[in-house]
C-alpha positions in Angstrom: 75.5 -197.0 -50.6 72.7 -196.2 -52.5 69.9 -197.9 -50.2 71.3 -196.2 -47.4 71.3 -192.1 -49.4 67.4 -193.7 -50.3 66.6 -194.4 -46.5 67.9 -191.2 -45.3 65.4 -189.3 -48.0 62.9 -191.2 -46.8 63.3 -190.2 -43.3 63.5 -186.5 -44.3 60.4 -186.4 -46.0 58.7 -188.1 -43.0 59.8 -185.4 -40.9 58.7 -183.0 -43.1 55.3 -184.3 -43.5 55.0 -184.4 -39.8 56.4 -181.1 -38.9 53.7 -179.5 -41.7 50.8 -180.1 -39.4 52.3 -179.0 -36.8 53.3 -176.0 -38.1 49.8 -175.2 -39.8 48.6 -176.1 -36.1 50.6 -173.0 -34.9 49.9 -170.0 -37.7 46.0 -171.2 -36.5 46.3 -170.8 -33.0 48.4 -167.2 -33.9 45.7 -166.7 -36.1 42.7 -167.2 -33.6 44.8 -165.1 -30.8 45.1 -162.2 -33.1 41.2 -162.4 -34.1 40.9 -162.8 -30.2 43.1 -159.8 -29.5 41.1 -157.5 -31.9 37.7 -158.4 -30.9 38.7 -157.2 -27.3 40.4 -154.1 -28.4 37.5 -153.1 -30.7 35.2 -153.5 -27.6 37.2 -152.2 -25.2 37.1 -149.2 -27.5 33.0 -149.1 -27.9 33.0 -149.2 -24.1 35.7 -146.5 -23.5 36.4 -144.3 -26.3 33.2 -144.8 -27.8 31.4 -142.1 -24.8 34.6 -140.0 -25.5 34.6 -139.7 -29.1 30.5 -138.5 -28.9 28.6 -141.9 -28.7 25.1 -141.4 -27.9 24.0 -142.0 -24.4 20.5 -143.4 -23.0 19.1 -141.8 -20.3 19.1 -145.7 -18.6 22.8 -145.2 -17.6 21.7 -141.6 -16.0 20.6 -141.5 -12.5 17.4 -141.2 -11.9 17.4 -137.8 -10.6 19.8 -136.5 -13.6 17.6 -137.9 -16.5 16.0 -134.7 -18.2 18.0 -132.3 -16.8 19.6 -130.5 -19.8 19.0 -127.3 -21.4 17.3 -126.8 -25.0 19.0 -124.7 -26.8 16.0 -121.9 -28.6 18.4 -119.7 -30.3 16.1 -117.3 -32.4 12.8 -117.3 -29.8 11.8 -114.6 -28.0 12.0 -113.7 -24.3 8.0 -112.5 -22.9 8.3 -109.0 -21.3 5.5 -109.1 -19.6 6.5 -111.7 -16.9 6.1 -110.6 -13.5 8.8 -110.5 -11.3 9.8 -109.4 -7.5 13.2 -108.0 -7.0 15.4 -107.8 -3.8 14.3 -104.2 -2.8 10.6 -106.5 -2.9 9.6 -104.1 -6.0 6.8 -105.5 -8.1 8.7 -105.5 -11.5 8.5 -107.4 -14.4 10.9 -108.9 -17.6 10.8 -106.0 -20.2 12.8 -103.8 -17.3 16.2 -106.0 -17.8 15.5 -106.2 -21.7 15.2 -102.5 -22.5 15.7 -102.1 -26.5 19.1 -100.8 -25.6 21.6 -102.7 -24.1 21.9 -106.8 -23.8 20.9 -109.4 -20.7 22.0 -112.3 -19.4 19.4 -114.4 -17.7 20.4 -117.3 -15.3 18.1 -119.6 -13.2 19.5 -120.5 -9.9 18.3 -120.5 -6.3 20.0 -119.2 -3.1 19.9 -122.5 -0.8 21.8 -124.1 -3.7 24.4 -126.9 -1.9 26.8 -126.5 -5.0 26.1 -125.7 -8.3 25.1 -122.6 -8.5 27.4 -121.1 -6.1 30.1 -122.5 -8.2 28.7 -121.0 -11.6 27.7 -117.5 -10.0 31.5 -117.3 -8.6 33.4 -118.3 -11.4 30.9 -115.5 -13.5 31.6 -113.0 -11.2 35.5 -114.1 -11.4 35.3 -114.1 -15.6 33.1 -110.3 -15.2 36.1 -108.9 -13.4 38.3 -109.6 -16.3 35.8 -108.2 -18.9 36.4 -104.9 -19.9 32.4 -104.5 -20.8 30.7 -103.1 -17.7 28.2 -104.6 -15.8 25.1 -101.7 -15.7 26.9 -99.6 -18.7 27.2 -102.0 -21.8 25.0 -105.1 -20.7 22.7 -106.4 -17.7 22.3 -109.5 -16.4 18.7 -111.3 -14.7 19.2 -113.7 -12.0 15.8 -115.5 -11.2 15.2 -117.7 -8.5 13.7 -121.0 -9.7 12.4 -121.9 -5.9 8.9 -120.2 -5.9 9.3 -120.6 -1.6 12.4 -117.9 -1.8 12.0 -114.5 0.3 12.7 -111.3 -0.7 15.5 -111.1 2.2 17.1 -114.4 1.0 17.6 -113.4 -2.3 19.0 -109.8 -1.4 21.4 -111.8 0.6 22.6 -113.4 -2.4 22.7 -110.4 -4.6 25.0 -108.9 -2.3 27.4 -111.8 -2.0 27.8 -111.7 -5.3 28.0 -107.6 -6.0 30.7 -107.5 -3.6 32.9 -109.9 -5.6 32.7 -107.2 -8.6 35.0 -104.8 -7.6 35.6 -103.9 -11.9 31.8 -102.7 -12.2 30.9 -99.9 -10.2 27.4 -99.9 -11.0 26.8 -103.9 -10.6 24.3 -103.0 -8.1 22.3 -101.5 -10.8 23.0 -104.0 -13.2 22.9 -107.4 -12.0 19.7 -108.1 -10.2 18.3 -110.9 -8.7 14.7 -111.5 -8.6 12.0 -113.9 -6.9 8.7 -115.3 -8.8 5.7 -117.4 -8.7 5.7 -120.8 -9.8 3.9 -120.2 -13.1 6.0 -117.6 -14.0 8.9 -119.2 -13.2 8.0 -122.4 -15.3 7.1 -120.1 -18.2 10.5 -118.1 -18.0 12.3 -121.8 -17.6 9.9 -123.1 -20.7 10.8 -120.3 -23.1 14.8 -120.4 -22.3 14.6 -124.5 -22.5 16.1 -124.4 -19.1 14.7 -128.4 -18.0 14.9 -128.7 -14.2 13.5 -130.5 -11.1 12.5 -130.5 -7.4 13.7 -133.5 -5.7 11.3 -134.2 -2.7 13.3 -136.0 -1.0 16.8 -134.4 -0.6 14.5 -131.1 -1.0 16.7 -129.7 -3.6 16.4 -128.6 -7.4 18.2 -130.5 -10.0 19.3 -128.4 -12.6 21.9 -127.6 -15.4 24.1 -124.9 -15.3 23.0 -122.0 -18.1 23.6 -118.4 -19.1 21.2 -117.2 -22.0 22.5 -114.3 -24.0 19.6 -112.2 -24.7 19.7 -109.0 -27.7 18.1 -105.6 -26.7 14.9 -106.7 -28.1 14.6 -110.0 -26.1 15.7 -112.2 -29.0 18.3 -115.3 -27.6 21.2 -114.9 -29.7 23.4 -117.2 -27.5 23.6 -120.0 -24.1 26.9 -120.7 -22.2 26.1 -124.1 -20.8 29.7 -124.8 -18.9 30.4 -123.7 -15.2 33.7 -122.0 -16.8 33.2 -119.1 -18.3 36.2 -117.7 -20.8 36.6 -114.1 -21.0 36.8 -114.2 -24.3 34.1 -116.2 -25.1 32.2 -114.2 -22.8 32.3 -111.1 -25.1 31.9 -112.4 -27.8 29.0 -113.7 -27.1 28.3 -110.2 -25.5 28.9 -108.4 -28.5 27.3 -110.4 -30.6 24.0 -110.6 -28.6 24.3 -106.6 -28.2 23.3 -106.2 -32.2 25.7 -103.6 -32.7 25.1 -101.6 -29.3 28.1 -103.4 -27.3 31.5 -103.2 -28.1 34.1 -101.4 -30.4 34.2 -101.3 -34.2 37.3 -103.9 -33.6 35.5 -106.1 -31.5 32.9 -106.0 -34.1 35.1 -106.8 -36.7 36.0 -109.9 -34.3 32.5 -110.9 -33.3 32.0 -110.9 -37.0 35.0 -113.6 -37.8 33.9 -116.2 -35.7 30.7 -118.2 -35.3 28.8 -120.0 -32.8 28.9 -123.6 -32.8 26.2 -125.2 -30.5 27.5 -128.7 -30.3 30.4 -127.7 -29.0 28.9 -124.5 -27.1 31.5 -122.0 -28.1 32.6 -119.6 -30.7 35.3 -120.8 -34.0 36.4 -119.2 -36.6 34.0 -118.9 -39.4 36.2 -120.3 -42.5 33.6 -119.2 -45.3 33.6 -115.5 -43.7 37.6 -115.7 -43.6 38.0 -116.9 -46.8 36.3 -113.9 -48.1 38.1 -111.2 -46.1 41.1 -113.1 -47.9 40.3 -112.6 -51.1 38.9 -109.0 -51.0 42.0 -108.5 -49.2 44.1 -109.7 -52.4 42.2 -108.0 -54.8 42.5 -105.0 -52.8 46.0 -105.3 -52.6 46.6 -106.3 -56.4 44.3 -103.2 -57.3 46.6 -100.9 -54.9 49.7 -102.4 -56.8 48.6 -102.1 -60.8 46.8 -98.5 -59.6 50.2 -96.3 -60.3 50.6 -98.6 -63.8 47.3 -98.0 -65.3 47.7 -94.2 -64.4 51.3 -94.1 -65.7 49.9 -95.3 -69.1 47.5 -92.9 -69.3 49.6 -90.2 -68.9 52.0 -90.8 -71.2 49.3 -91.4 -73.7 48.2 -88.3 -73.3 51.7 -86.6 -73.6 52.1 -88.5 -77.1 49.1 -87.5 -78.0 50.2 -83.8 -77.3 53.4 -84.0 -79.0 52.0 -86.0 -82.3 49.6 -82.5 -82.3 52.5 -80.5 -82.2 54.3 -82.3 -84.8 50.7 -81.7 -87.0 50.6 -78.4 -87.3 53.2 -75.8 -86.1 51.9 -72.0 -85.6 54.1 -69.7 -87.6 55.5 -66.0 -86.9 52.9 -64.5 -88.4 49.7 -66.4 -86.5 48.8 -68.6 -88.8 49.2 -72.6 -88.6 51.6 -73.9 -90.8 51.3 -77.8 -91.7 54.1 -79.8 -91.2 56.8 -81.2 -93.7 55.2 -84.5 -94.5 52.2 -82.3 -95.8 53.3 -79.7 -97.6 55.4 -82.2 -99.3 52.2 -84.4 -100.3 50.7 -81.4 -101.6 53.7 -80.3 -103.7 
């Protein structure tokens, strides 16, 4: 009986010892398919997310026509206003006429025989304009120059009107929103000093650009660049106000311009935390002050009725004039 309980623990352990490396064999090959599994996720991600989530870029994936086309952003340099200029009456003019020390410009560089692009930016302007309730030609201007030196004077007042008409908010667009032709020089200066990076495709005979709108102050500072083919309204005026120095906008929309900030990497305007955290506490103490105001005055006055009464109880005037010391001192002195 015994040899046989002996054979059968024999036979266990065997099967033990052979089902061990068979089991090791399995966490392994689990082991190895997870490590698998996570190597391709983690690349999947570079490839994918990675562009999403702000990876940098080389130009080498960019077409060949699209590498360098971007926009600069000079935010603090100064617009020339001497650059001369044609507009679509053919008037010789010249840069310091759309930046007149009083109101603020927006300048965009487009051209009229544009297949796309800038038909789609100027439209959806003239589409965010309409919902602004600063006027075109009252509170701001705006300088559309035609980066194709080859443009006529007729072509581009062609344009101009297209683009008037859809402004049926601003009475005096016409005024306001001009569109002007120029020489090559000029034009590469003006594109230089806004950062606005462009070129002339021989082939296709077209100009490859980016969509911009610079947001110029009264004294032909940049303040601002809208570098999206969308153009909120919002947005729109605060960048407006903001560009304007104090010449554009109510006191509220000053107070507005003054809560948020401009963020360049993301090309819009956020809420400035350090300026709202501020606001926030001069608001509290304001309020605390307003609160412990009617308690600090309170004290004083009854401080000054005690004081009153404690004079009273000093010296008392008697029936015939003179001043009679109280009890406490005429009995001292008795």
């Amino acid at each position: 009986m015994s040899k046989l309980i002996q054979a059968k623990r024999r036979f266990a352990s065997r099967q033990m010892a052979a089902s061990k490396p068979r089991a090791a064999n399995t966490i392994t090959v689990m082991m190895l398919w997870l490590v698998g599994l996570c190597a391709t996720a983690s690349v999947a991600t570079a490839q994918d997310g990675g562009v999403r989530e702000g990876a940098p870029v080389t130009n080498n994936l960019l077409p060949l026509e699209a590498r360098g086309i971007t926009v600069e952003q000079k935010l603090g340099d100064i617009v020339p206003l001497n650059l001369p200029l044609v507009d679509s009456l053919g008037r010789k003019t010249k840069t310091g006429y759309y930046i007149d020390s009083k109101r603020p410009t927006i300048i965009t560089l487009n051209y009229s025989n544009c297949p796309m692009l800038c038909n789609v930016q100027l439209n959806r302007l003239a589409d965010s304009l309409n919902k602004l309730d600063l006027k075109v030609g009252e509170d701001f201007q705006i300088l559309t120059v035609s980066i194709d030196p080859k443009e006529t004077t007729e072509r581009v007042r062609e344009t101009k009107q297209k683009y008037i008409d859809q402004l049926t908010n601003h009475p005096k667009a016409a005024d306001g929103w001009e569109f002007c032709t120029a020489k090559q020089p000029v034009i590469t200066k003006l594109a230089d000093v806004l950062g606005f990076r462009y070129r002339y495709d021989a082939r296709s005979k077209e100009y490859n650009h980016p969509a911009m709108l610079a947001f110029i102050s009264p004294e032909g500072v940049i303040s601002r660049y809208s570098l999206a083919i969308d153009f909120p309204t919002d947005q729109l005026k605060l960048a407006l106000v903001e560009a304007g120095e104090g010449t554009v906008g109510s006191p509220v929309d000053q107070f507005i311009q003054w809560c948020y900030s401009y963020d360049p990497d993301s090309n819009s305007y956020t809420w400035h935390a350090w300026r709202l955290m501020r606001l926030g506490g001069a608001a509290m103490i304001g309020l605390m002050l307003a609160c412990l105001a009617p308690y600090w005055l309170g004290r004083k006055g009854g401080v000054a009725i005690v004081d009153e009464k404690a004079a009273a109880t000093m010296t008392d005037v008697g029936r015939d004039g003179s001043s009679v010391k109280n009890d406490s001192s005429v009995k001292n002195e008795t």
